[in-house]
C-alpha positions as CSV (number, residue, x, y, z in Angstrom):
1,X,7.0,11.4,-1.9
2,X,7.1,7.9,-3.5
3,X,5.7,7.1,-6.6
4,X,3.5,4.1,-7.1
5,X,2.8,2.4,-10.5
6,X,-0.2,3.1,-12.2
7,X,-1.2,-0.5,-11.7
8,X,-1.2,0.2,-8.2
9,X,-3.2,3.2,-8.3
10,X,-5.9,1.6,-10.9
11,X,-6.3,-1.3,-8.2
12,X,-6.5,1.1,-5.4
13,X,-9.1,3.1,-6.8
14,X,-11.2,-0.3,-8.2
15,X,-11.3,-1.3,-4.2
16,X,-12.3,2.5,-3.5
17,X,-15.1,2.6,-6.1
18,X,-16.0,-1.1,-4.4
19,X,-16.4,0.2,-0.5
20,X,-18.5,3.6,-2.3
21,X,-20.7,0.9,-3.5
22,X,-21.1,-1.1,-1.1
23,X,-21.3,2.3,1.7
24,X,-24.1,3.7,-0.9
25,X,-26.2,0.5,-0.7
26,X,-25.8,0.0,3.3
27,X,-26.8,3.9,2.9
28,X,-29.8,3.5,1.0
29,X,-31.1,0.2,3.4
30,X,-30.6,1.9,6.5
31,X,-31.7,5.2,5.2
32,X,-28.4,7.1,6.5
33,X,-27.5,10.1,4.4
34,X,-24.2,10.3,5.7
35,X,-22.7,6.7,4.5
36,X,-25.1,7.4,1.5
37,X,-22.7,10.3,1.2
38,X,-19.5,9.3,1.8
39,X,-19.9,5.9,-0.5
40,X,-20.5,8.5,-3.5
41,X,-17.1,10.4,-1.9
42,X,-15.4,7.0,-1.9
43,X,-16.7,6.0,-5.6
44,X,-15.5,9.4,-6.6
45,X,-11.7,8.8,-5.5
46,X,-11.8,5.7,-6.8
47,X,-12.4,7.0,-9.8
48,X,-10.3,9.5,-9.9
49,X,-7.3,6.9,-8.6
50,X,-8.2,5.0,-11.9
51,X,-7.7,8.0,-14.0
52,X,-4.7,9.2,-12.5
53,X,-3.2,5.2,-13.2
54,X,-4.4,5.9,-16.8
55,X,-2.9,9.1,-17.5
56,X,0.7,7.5,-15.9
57,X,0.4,4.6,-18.5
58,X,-0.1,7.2,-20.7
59,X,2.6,9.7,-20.6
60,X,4.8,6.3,-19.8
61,X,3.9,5.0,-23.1
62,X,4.5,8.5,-25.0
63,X,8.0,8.7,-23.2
64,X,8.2,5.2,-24.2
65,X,7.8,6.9,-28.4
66,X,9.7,9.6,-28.0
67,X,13.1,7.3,-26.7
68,X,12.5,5.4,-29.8
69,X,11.7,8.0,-32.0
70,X,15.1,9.5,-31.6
71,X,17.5,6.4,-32.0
């Protein structure tokens, strides 16, 4: 499995949250539950692509203490 940075996985999930919006609004115009439905899916991963970048910087940055911590 390969990893990608958390940049990566932030940006990923901004252009996800982008294409729920943008399905949620063609949703609402045409009145069509379905892409309605799967832009909140899609803002929902995006989201939770953001997070996941967040919590890498995270742990990153306290792996990034602890190695300085102990020299």
């Amino acid at each position: 499995m390969t990893d990608r940075s958390s940049s990566g996985d932030r940006l990923e999930g901004g252009f996800d949250k982008a294409k729920g919006n943008v399905k949620q609004g063609v949703g609402d115009l045409t009145g069509d539950d379905q892409t309605k439905g799967e832009g909140m899916l899609d803002e929902a991963k995006g989201s939770a692509k953001q997070a996941w970048g967040d919590f890498k910087d995270a742990a990153g940055d306290l792996k990034d203490d602890a190695e300085r911590a102990t020299r």
